[in-house]
C-alpha positions in Angstrom: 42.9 128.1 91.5 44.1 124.3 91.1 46.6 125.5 88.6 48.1 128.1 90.9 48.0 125.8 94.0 50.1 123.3 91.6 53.0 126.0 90.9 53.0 127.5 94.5 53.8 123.6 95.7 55.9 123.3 92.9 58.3 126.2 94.0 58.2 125.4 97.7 59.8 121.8 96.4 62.3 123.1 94.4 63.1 126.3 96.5 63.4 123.7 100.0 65.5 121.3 97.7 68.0 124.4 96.4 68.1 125.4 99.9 69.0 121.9 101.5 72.3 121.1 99.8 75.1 121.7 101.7 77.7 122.3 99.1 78.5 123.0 95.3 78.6 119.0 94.9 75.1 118.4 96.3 73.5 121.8 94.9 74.3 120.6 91.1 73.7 117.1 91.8 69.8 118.8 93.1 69.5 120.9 90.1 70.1 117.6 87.6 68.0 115.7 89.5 65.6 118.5 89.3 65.6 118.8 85.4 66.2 115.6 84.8 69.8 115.5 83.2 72.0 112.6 83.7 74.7 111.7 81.3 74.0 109.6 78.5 76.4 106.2 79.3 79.7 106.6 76.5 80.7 102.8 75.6 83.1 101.7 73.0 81.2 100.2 70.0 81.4 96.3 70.6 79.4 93.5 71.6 79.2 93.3 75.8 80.7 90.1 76.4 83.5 91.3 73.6 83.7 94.8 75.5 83.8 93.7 79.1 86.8 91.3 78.0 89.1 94.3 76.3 88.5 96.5 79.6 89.6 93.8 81.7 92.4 93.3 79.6 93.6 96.7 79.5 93.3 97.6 82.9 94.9 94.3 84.3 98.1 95.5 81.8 98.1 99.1 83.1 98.6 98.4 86.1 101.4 95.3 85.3 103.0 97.9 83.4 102.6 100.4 86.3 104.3 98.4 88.5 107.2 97.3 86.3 108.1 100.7 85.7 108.8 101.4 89.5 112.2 101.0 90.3 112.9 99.9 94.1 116.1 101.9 95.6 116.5 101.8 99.3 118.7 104.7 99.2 115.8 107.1 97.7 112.7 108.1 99.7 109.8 110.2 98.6 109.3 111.5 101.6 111.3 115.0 101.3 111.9 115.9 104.2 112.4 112.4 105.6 109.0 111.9 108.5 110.4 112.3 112.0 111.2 108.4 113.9 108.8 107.6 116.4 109.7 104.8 119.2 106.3 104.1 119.8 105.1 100.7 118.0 102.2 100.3 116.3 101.8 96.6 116.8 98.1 95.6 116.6 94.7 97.6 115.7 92.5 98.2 118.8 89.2 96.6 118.3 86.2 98.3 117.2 83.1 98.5 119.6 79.4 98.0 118.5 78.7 101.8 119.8 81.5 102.4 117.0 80.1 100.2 114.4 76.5 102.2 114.9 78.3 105.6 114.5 80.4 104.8 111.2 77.5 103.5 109.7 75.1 105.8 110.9 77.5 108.8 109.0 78.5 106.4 106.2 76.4 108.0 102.7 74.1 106.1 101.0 75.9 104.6 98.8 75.6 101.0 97.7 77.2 98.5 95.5 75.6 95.7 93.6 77.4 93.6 95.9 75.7 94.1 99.1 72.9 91.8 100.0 70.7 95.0 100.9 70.7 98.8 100.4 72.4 100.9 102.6 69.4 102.9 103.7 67.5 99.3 105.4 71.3 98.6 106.7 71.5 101.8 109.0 67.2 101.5 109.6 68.6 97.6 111.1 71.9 98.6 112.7 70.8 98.4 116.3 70.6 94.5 115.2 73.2 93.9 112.5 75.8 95.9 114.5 77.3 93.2 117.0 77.4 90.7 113.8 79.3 93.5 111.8 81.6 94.6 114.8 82.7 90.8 115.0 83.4 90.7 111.1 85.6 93.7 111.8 87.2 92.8 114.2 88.4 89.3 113.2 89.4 91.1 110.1 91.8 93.3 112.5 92.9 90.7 114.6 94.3 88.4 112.2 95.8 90.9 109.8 93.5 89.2 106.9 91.3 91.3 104.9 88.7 89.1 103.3 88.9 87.9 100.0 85.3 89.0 99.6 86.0 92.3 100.3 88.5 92.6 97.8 85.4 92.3 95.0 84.7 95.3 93.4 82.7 95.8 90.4 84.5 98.3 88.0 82.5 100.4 85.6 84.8 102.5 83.1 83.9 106.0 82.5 85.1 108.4 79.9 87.3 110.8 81.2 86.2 114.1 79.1 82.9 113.4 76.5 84.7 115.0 74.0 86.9 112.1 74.1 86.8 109.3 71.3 84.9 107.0 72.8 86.3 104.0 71.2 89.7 104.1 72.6 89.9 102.4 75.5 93.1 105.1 76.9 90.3 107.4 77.3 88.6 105.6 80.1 89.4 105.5 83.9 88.1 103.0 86.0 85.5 103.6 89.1 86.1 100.3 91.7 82.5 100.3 93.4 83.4 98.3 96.6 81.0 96.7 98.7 79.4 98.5 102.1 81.4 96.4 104.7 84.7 96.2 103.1 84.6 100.2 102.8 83.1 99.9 106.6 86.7 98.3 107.2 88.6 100.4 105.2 87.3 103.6 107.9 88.1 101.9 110.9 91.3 101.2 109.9 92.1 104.3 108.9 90.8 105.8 111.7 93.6 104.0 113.7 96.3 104.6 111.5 95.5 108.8 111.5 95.5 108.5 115.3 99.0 106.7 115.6 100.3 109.1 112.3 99.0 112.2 113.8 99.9 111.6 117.0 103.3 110.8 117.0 104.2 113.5 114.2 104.7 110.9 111.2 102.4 113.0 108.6 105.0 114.5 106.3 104.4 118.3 106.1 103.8 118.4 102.7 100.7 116.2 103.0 97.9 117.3 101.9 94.4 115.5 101.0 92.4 113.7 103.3 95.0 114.9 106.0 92.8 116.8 108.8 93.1 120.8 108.3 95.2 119.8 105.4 92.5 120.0 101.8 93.8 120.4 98.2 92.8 123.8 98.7 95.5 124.2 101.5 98.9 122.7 99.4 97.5 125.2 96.6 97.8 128.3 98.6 101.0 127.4 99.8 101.9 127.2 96.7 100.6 130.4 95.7 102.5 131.8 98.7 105.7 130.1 98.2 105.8 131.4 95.0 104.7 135.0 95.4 107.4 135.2 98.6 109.8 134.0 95.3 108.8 136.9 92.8 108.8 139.3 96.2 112.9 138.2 96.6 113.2 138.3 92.6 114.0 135.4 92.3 
């Protein structure tokens, strides 16, 4: 009887936690939680203070390198077609109200950084009395065009990008920024504004696609698919 009463309860857990996740993401982030499989961490074999050093290193020259490599030509544009010219000016961001605040962080996930002076879960439990102190950081962020220098922190973790990989090549590895709760509470209201004035006044190029509303990665790949079966239909 106990035993049975053990596996009934057992199956209503998992069967309400299957049932619960929304999408392919969540449902196989459920099912490892479920059995317990998570990724054993892949590292380079060197001491930490040695290993944190020669990631820092490599990164920082990536991205030097990155930027060298970019040519500036005023006459080329990678916008093809060119966006449409808009006479309206965006000037200054409109300032963000508590009843905003609340919302963004109310649908923010619970996601947190090692960075932020408390989890994300007790943030949105103390909202109602954090939010005017948070709308204020905000907005003096907006209003003086200066993003703080704290916010600019991030604490990087590399992470192999297949596990077949050789782990001891540093190449192999891609970075993951983990940015703290109100600079990526910024980063939304900002962008909020700037899709408003883009989408608005027609200054999305057409070809945009990716976190472009009604425009996924799944969109630009059927158009694809149908630009090139409209191609093989014309034989050409």
């Amino acid at each position: 009887m106990y035993r049975s009463a053990i596996a009934n309860a057992k199956q209503r857990y998992y069967s309400s936690a299957v049932s619960n996740a929304v999408n392919s993401k969540n449902l196989w982030k459920t099912v490892n939680g479920l059995l317990h499989r998570s990724p054993a961490p892949s590292l380079p074999s060197l001491p930490a203070e040695a290993l944190s050093e020669q990631f820092a290193l490599y990164f920082s020259d990536k991205i030097s390198n990155l930027r060298s490599s970019i040519t500036s030509d005023s006459n080329s544009t990678p916008h093809l077609p060119r966006p449409t010219q808009s006479s309206v000016e965006f000037s200054a961001f409109t300032p963000a109200t508590i009843e905003e605040i609340n919302k963004v962080v109310q649908e923010s996930p619970d996601k947190q950084c090692n960075l932020d002076p408390i989890p994300t879960s007790l943030l949105k439990k103390c909202i109602h009395v954090l939010a005017p102190i948070i709308t204020l950081i905000v907005n003096l962020s907006l209003s003086t065009a200066m993003f703080p220098q704290a916010f600019k922190h991030a604490i990087v973790t590399p992470l192999l990008k297949k596990p077949a990989l050789d782990k001891d090549s540093l190449s192999n590895y891609r970075p993951i920024s983990n940015l703290s709760f109100l600079s990526k509470l910024t980063e939304r209201i900002v962008l909020q504004r700037l899709s408003v004035h883009l989408s608005s006044n027609d200054l999305f190029n057409n070809h945009q696609s990716a976190y472009t509303k009604h425009r996924s990665t799944e969109t630009v790949l059927l158009s694809v698919c149908n630009t090139i079966t409209n191609a093989v239909s014309k034989q050409q």
